[in-house]
C-alpha positions as CSV (number, residue, x, y, z in Angstrom):
1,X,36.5,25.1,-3.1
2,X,35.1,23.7,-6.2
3,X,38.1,22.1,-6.8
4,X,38.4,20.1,-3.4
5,X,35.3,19.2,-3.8
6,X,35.1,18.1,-7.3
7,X,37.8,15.8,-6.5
8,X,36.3,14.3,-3.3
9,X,33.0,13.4,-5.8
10,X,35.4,11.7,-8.0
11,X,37.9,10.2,-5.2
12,X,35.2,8.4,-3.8
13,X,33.3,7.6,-6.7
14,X,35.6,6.0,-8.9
15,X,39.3,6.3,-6.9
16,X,41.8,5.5,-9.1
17,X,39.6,4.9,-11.9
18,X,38.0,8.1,-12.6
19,X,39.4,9.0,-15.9
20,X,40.1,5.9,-17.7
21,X,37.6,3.9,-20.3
22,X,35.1,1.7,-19.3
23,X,34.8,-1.9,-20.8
24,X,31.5,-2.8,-21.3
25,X,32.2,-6.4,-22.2
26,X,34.9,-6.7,-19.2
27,X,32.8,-4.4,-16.8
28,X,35.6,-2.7,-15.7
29,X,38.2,0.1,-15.6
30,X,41.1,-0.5,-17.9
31,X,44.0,1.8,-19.5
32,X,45.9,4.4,-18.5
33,X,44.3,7.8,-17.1
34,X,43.5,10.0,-20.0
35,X,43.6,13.6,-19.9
36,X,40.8,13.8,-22.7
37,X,38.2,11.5,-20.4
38,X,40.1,14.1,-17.2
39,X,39.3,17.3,-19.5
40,X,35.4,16.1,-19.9
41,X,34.6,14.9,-16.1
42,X,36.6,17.2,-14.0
43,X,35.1,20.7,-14.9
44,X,31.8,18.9,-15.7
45,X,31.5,17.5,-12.0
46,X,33.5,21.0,-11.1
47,X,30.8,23.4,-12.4
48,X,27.5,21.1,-11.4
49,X,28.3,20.6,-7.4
50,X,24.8,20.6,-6.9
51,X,23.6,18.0,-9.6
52,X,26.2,15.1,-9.0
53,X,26.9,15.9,-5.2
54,X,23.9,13.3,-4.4
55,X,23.4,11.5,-7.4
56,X,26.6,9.4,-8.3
57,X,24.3,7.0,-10.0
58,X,24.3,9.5,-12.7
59,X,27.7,10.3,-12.7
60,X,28.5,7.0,-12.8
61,X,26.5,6.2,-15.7
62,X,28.2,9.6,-17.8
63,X,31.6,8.2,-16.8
64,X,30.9,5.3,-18.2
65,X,29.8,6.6,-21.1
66,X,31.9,9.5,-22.0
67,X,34.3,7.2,-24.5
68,X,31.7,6.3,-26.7
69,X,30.1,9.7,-27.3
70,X,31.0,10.6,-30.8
71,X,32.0,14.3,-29.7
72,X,34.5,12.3,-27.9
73,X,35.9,10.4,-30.8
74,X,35.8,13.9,-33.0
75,X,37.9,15.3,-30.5
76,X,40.6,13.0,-29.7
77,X,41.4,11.7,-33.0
78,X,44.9,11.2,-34.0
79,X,46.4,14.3,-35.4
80,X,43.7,16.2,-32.8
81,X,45.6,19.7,-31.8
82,X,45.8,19.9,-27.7
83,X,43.9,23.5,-27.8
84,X,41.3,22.1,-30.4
85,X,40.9,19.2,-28.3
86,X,40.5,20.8,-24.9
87,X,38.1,23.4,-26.5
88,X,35.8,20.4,-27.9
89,X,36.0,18.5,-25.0
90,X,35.4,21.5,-23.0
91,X,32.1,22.0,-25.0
92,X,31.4,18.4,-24.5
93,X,31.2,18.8,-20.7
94,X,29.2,21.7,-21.0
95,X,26.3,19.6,-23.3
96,X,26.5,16.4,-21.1
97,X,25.9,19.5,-18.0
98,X,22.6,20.3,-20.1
99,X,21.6,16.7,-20.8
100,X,21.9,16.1,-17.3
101,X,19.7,18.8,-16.1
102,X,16.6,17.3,-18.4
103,X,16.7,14.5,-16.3
């Protein structure tokens, strides 16, 4: 169920754009989907239903923001193992969750 829903937050958030960068200077999607941005948003919107189910100003704004986070970077680095990198981003999710919750 958290799956179905998790991708019906997204779907109708950001359709086709959920997991690629945002250009500040363009304002707008551009690239290809990226696993790595995929690998931070989808458990983090999976495992906090409750938090982004009526705020999608604030998911919006993480989206958005998710390329530019240095943990990011770290993580997806050329060279940047697949299991290192889904652990970090994993980790990543999980401090953006906590973040999130302050607010």
């Amino acid at each position: 169920m958290k799956f179905k829903e998790a991708s019906l937050i997204l779907a109708s958030l950001f359709g086709e754009n959920a997991f690629q960068k945002w250009g500040e200077s363009k304002q707008k999607y551009y690239g290809p989907c990226l696993r790595s941005i995929f690998e931070v948003l989808f458990p983090l919107v999976a495992n906090n239903l409750e938090l982004f189910r009526n705020n999608s100003e604030l998911l919006v704004s993480i989206q958005k923001e998710i390329s530019n986070r240095k943990e990011y970077k770290e993580a997806t680095k050329r060279g940047a193992r697949a299991i290192v990198r889904f652990s970090k981003l994993l980790k990543l999710s999980e401090i953006i969750a906590n973040e999130s919750k302050k607010h």
